[in-house]
C-alpha positions as CSV (number, residue, x, y, z in Angstrom):
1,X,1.0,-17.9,-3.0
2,X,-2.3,-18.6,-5.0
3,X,-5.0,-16.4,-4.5
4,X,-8.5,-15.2,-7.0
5,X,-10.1,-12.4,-5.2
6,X,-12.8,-12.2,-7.8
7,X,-13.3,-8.4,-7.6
8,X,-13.3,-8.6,-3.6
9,X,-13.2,-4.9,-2.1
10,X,-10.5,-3.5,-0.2
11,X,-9.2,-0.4,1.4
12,X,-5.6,1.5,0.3
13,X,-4.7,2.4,4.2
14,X,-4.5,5.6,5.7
15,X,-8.5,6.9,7.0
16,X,-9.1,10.6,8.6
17,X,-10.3,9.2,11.6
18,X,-8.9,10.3,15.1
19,X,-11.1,7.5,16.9
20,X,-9.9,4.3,16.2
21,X,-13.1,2.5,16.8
22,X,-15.1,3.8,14.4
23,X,-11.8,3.5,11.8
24,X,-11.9,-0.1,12.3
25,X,-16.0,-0.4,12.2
26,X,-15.7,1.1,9.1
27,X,-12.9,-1.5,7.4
28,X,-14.6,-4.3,8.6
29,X,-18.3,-3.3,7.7
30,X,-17.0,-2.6,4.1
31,X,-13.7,-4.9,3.4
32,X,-14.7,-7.9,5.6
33,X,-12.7,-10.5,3.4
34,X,-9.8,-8.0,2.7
35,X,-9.7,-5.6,6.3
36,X,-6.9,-3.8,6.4
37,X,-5.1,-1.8,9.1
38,X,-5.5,1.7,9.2
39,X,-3.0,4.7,9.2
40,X,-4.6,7.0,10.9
41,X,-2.4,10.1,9.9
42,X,-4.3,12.9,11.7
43,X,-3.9,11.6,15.2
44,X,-0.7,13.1,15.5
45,X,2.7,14.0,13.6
46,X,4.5,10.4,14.1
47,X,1.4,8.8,12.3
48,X,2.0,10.8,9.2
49,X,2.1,8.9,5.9
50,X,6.2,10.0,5.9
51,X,7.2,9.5,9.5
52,X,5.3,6.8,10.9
53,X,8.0,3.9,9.0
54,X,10.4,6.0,10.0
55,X,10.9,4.5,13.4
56,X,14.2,3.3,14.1
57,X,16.2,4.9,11.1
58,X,20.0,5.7,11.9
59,X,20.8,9.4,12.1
60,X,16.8,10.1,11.8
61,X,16.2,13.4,13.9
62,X,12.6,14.2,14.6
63,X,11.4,17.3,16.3
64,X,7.8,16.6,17.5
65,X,7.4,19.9,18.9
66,X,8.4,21.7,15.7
67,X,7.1,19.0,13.3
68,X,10.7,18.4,11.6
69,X,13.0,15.6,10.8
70,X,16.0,15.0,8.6
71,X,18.7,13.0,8.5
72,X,21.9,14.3,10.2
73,X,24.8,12.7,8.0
74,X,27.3,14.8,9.3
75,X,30.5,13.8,11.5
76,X,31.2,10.1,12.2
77,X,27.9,8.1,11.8
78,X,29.9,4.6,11.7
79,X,28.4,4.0,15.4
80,X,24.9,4.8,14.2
81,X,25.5,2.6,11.6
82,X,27.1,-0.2,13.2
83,X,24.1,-0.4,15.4
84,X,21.8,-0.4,12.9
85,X,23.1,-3.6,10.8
86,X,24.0,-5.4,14.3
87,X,19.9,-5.0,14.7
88,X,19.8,-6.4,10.8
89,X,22.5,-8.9,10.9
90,X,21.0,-10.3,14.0
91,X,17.2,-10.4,12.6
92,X,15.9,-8.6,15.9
93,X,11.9,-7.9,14.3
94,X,11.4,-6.2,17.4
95,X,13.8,-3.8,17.1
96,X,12.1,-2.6,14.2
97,X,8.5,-3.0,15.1
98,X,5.6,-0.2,15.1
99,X,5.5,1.0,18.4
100,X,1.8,2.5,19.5
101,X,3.7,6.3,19.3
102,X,3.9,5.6,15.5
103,X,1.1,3.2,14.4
104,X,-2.0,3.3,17.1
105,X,-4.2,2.1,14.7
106,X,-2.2,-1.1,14.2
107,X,-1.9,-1.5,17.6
108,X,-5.6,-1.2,18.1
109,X,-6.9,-3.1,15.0
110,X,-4.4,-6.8,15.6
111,X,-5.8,-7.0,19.2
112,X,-9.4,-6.2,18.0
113,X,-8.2,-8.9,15.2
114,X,-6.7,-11.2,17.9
115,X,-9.5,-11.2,20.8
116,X,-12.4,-11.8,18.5
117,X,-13.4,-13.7,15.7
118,X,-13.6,-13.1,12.0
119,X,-14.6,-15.7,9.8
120,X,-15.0,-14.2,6.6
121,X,-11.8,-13.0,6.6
122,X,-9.6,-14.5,3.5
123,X,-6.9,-11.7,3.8
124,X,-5.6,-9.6,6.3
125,X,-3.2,-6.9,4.9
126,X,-1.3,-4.2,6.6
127,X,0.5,-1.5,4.5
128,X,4.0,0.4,4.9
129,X,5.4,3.2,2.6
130,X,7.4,2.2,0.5
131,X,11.2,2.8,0.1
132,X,11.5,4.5,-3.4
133,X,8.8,7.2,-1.9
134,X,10.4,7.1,1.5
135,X,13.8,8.1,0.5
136,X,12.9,10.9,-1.6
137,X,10.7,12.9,1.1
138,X,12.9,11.9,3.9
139,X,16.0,14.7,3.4
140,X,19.0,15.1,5.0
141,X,20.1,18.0,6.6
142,X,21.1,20.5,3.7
143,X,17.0,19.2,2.5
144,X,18.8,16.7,-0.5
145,X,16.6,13.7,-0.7
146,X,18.1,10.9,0.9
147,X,18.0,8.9,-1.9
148,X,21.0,9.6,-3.2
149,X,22.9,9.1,0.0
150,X,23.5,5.4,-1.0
151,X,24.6,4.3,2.8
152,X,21.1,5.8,4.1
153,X,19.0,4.4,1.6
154,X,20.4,1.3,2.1
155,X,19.1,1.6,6.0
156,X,15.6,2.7,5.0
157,X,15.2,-0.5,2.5
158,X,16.5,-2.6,4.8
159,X,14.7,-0.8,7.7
160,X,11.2,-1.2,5.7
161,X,11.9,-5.2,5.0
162,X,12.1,-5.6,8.5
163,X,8.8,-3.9,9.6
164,X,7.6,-5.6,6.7
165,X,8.4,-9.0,8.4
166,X,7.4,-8.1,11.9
167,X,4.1,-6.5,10.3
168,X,3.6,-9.7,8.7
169,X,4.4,-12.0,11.4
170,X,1.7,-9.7,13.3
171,X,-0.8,-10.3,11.2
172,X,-0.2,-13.8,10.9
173,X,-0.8,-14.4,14.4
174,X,-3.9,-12.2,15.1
175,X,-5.7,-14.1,11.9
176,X,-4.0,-17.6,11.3
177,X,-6.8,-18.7,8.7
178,X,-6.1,-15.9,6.4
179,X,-3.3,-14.9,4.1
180,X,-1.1,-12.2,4.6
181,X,-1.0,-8.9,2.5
182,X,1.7,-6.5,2.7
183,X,1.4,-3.3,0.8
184,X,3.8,-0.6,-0.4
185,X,2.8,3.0,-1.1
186,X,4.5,4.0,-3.6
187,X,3.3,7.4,-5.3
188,X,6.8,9.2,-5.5
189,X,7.3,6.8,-8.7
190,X,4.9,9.0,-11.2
191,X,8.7,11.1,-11.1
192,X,10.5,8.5,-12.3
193,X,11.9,9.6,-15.8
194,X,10.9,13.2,-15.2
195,X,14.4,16.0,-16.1
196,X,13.9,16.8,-12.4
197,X,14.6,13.2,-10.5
198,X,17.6,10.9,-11.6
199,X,16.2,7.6,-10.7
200,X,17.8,4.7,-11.7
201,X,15.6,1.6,-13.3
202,X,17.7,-1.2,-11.7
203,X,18.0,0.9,-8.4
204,X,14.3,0.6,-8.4
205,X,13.4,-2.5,-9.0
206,X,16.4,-3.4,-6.7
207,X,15.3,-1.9,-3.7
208,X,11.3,-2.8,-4.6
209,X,12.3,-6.5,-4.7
210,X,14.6,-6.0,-1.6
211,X,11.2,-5.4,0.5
212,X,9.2,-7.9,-1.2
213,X,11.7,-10.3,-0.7
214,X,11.5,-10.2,2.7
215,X,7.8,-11.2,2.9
216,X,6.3,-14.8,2.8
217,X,2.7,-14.2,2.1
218,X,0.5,-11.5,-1.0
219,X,2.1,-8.4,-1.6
220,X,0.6,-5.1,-3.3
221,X,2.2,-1.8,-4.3
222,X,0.2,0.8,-5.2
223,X,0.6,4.0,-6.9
224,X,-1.7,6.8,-7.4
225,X,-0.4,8.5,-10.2
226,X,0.8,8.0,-13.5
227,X,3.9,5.9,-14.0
228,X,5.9,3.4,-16.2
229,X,3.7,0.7,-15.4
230,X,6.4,-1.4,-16.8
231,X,8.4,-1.1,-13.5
232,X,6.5,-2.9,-11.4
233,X,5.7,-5.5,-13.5
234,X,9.5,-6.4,-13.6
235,X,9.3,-6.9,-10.0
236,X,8.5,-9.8,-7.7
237,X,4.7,-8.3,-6.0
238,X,1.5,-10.0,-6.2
239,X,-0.7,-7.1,-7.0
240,X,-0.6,-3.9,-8.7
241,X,-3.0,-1.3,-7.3
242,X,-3.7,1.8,-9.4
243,X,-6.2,4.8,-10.0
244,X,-8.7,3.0,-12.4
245,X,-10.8,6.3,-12.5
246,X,-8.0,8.0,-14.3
247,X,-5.3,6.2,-15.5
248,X,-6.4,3.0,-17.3
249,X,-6.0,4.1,-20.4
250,X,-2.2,4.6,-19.2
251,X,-1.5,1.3,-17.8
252,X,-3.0,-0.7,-20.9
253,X,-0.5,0.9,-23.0
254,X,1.8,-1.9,-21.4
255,X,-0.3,-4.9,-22.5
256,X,2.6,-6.7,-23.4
257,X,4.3,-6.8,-19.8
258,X,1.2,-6.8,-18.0
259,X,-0.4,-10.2,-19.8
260,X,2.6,-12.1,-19.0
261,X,2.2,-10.3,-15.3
262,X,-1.0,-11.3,-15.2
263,X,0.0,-14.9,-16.7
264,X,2.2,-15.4,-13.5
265,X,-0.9,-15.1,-11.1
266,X,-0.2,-10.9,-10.8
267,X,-3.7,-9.2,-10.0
268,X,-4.8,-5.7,-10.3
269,X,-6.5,-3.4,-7.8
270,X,-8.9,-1.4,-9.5
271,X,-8.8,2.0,-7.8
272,X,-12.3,3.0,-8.9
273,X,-14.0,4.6,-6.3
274,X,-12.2,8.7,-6.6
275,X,-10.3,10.1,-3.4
276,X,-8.8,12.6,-5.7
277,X,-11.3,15.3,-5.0
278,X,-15.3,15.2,-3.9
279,X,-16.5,13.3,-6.9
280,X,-17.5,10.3,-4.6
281,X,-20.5,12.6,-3.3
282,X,-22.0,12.5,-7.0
283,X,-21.3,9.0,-8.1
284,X,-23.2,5.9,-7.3
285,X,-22.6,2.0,-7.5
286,X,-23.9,2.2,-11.2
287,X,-22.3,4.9,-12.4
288,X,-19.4,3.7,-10.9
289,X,-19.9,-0.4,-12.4
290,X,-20.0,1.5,-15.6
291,X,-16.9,3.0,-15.4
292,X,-15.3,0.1,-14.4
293,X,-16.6,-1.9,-17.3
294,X,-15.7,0.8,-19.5
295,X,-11.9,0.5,-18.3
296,X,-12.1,-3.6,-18.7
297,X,-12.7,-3.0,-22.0
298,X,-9.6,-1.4,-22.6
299,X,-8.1,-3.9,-21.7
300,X,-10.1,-6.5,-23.4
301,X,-9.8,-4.7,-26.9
302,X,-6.1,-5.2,-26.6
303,X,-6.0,-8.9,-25.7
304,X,-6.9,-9.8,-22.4
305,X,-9.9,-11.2,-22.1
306,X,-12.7,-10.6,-19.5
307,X,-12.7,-13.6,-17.2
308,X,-9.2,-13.5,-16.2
309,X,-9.7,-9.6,-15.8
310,X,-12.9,-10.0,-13.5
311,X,-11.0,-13.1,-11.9
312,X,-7.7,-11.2,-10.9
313,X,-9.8,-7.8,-9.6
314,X,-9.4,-6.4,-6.5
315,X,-12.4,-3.2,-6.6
316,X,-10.3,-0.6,-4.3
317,X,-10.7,3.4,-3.8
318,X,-8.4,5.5,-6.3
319,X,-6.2,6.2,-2.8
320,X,-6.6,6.3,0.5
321,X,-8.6,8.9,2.3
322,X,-6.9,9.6,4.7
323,X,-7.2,13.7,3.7
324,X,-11.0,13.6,3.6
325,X,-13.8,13.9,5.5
326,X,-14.1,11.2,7.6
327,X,-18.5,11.7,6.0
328,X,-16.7,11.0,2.8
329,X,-14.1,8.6,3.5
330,X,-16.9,6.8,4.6
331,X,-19.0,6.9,1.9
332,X,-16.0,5.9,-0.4
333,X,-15.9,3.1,1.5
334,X,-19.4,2.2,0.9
335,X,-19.6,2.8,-2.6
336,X,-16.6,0.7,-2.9
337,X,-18.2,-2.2,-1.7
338,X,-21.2,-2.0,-3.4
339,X,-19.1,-1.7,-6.6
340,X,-17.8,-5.4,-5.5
341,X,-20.9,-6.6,-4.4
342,X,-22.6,-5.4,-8.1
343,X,-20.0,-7.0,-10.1
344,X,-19.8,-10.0,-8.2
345,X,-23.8,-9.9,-9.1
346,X,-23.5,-9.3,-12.5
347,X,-21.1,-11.6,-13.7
348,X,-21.8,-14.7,-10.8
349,X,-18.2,-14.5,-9.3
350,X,-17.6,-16.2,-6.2
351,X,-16.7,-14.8,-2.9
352,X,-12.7,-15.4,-3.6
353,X,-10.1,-18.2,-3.1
């Protein structure tokens, strides 16, 4: 699906906000073509960045009380199982959909989205974790990743390309005049070829593609750390979303695979606005624009030149912030847009396409 978002801003996911309202007032005050529903991981345990995809997982034990879960592979799980891809097979969405206990903030936001109007809205995107990140936090009960348990990880993949759907489908009907965005978090893959995690390339991609496969409209991964860049571009999403503050330098060092990613109609999302600490207090939109120009000329020194940079931008924060201040998330949020709005300024871009 074609789309030019001309540096528009948007927001990673997760905010520190316990009140929904003001969540939501934020997003749309300082995304409005690009809102995005928000995690809101410090309402309560099942809204964590791990858990809250979790929902519906065979063999998943969560202890609320205790703030615990694993996977319980031991005995006969066949029934468990059998469930579980007769729930697949059968493509029951709402079997697998966010319930309010997990995701109150999507709840809240797509019936905000649904009883009023939003006209500026050209994309409405709604983010899960991803499945290479899921299955390495999520252990099992001897506290092994569940990665390498190839018949769970085959549920979580499958289980995260259904809420994928559902999510999409949701978003769909709350705003039918704008695309559809669905994002993976994916910062567990900075320890992909690290003497510490055997991660296999093709597994990778494999399960990535599995999850973006099962979405019609945009899709977005983003990572907050370092990686092999390289890996994403081998794989089917729409936009790549990384820490431009930090790790530019690092991504343009695979200028080969990203020009013929960006050649496809791939964009970037330049994380430029720092969640990584409490640098956002000292920064402004100027200092900021500079950095940001700084990093485009990376990339323009090696090849790429600035139009279709500017033209493919999507100005985000470096991460979410949902570990901050909700005073400073907030203030990321408006220097983030006021990034946008600058560049937009300076170079004439439209509002997006």
């Amino acid at each position: 699906m074609n789309f030019t978002p001309f540096c528009l801003p948007t927001g990673i996911g997760s905010l520190p906000h316990i009140e929904v309202e003001r969540a939501t007032e934020v997003i749309f005050k300082n995304c409005p073509e690009i809102p995005h529903l928000p995690v809101l991981s410090k309402r309560s345990f099942k809204e964590s960045s791990v858990i809250y995809c979790s929902e519906g997982m065979p063999c998943l034990i969560i202890d609320e009380e205790k703030k615990h879960f694993y996977f319980d592979t031991r005995g006969d799980i066949t029934p468990a199982l059998e469930k579980f891809y007769e729930r697949y097979l059968s493509q029951d969405l709402n079997s697998f959909a966010f319930s309010a206990d997990y995701a109150y903030g999507y709840h809240s936001m797509l019936a905000e989205l649904s009883q009023k109007s939003f006209p500026s809205i050209k994309v409405i995107k709604g983010q899960i974790t991803g499945p290479i990140t899921l299955s390495l936090r999520l252990l099992d009960q001897d506290r092994k990743p569940i990665y390498y348990d190839q018949i769970i990880r085959d549920t979580i993949v499958k289980t995260l390309a259904m809420k994928a759907k559902w999510l999409e489908k949701k978003l769909r009907n709350a705003v039918p005049q704008a695309r559809t965005m669905i994002q993976l978090s994916e910062p567990s893959l900075q320890v992909f070829g690290s003497a510490y995690v055997s991660l296999s390339r093709e597994e990778v991609i494999e399960s990535l593609n599995e999850v973006l496969e099962a979405v019609e409209g945009l899709t977005l991964i983003h990572c907050c750390a370092n990686m092999d860049w390289s890996i994403l571009m081998e794989t089917q999403v729409d936009v790549i979303s990384f820490d431009a503050y930090r790790f530019s330098e690092n991504i343009s060092l695979y200028i080969r695979e990203l020009q013929g990613f960006l050649a496809r109609g791939g964009m970037l999302g330049w994380g430029i606005t720092p969640t990584f600490d409490e640098r956002a207090w000292y920064e402004s939109p100027e200092s900021l624009m500079r950095i940001l120009e700084e990093r485009l000329r990376i990339f323009e020194e090696k090849g790429i030149p600035k139009d279709i940079l500017l033209a493919s931008a999507i100005i985000t924060p470096s991460c979410s912030t949902g570990t901050m201040s909700e005073t400073l998330a907030e203030k990321v949020y408006e220097l983030n847009q006021k990034v946008s709005q600058g560049m937009k300024r300076r170079y004439g871009l439209p509002m997006g396409e």
